[in-house]
N, C-alpha and C positions, 0 to 999 in steps of 0.2 A: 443497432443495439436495442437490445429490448428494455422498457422501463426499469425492470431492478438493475440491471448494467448501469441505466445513465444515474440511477442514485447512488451505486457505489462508485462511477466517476468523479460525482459531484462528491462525495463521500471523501473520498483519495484528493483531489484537487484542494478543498478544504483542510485536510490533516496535512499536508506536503511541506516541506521544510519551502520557505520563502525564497523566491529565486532557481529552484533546484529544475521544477518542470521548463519546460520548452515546446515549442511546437512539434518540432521533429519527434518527440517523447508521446504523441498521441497515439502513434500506433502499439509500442509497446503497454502504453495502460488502459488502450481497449484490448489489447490480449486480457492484461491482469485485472480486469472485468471483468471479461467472462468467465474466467478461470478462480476468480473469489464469488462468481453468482453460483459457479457450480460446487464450491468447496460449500457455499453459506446453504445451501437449496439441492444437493445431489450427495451421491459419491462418487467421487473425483479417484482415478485411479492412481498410484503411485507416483506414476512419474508427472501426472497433472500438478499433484501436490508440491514435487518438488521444483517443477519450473514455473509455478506462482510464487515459490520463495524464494528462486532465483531470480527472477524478473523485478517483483516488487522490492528486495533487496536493493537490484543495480537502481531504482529509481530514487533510494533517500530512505525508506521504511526499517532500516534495518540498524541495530546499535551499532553496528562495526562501519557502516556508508555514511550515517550523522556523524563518527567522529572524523570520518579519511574526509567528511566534505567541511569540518571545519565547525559543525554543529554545537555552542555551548551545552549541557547539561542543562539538567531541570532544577528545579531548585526540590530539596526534600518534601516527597510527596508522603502525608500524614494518612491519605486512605487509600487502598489498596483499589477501589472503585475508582478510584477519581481519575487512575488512569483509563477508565472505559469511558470517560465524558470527552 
């Protein structure tokens, strides 16, 4: 993997619902590495697009996987940034 890959790894492992990743789950999220290095840093052709949000969905990223995996909500978020921190 190349340096921007391992900081969006490090990036993904860091945000991940607690518990949720696994060892076996490494190959799937160096896919969704490289495939978010080249959404963040290329144009990604259509169906790239689509099976980064397929992929990183099955992993926990997605509102509809936090709730099927059991994920409490957030409490009322007052800035609209603060979801980017």
């Amino acid at each position: 993997m190349s340096e921007a890959q391992r900081l969006i790894w490090r990036e993904l492992v860091s945000e991940s619902v607690p518990g949720v990743l696994r060892v076996p789950d490494g190959i799937l999220l160096e896919v969704v590495c490289g495939l978010l290095d080249q959404y963040r840093n290329g144009e990604p052709a259509a169906w790239q697009i689509q099976l980064l949000v397929k992929t990183i969905a099955s992993l926990g990223f997605a509102p509809a996987e936090r709730h099927r995996l059991g994920v409490k909500p957030q409490g009322k978020i007052t800035d609209e940034f603060e979801l980017l921190n």
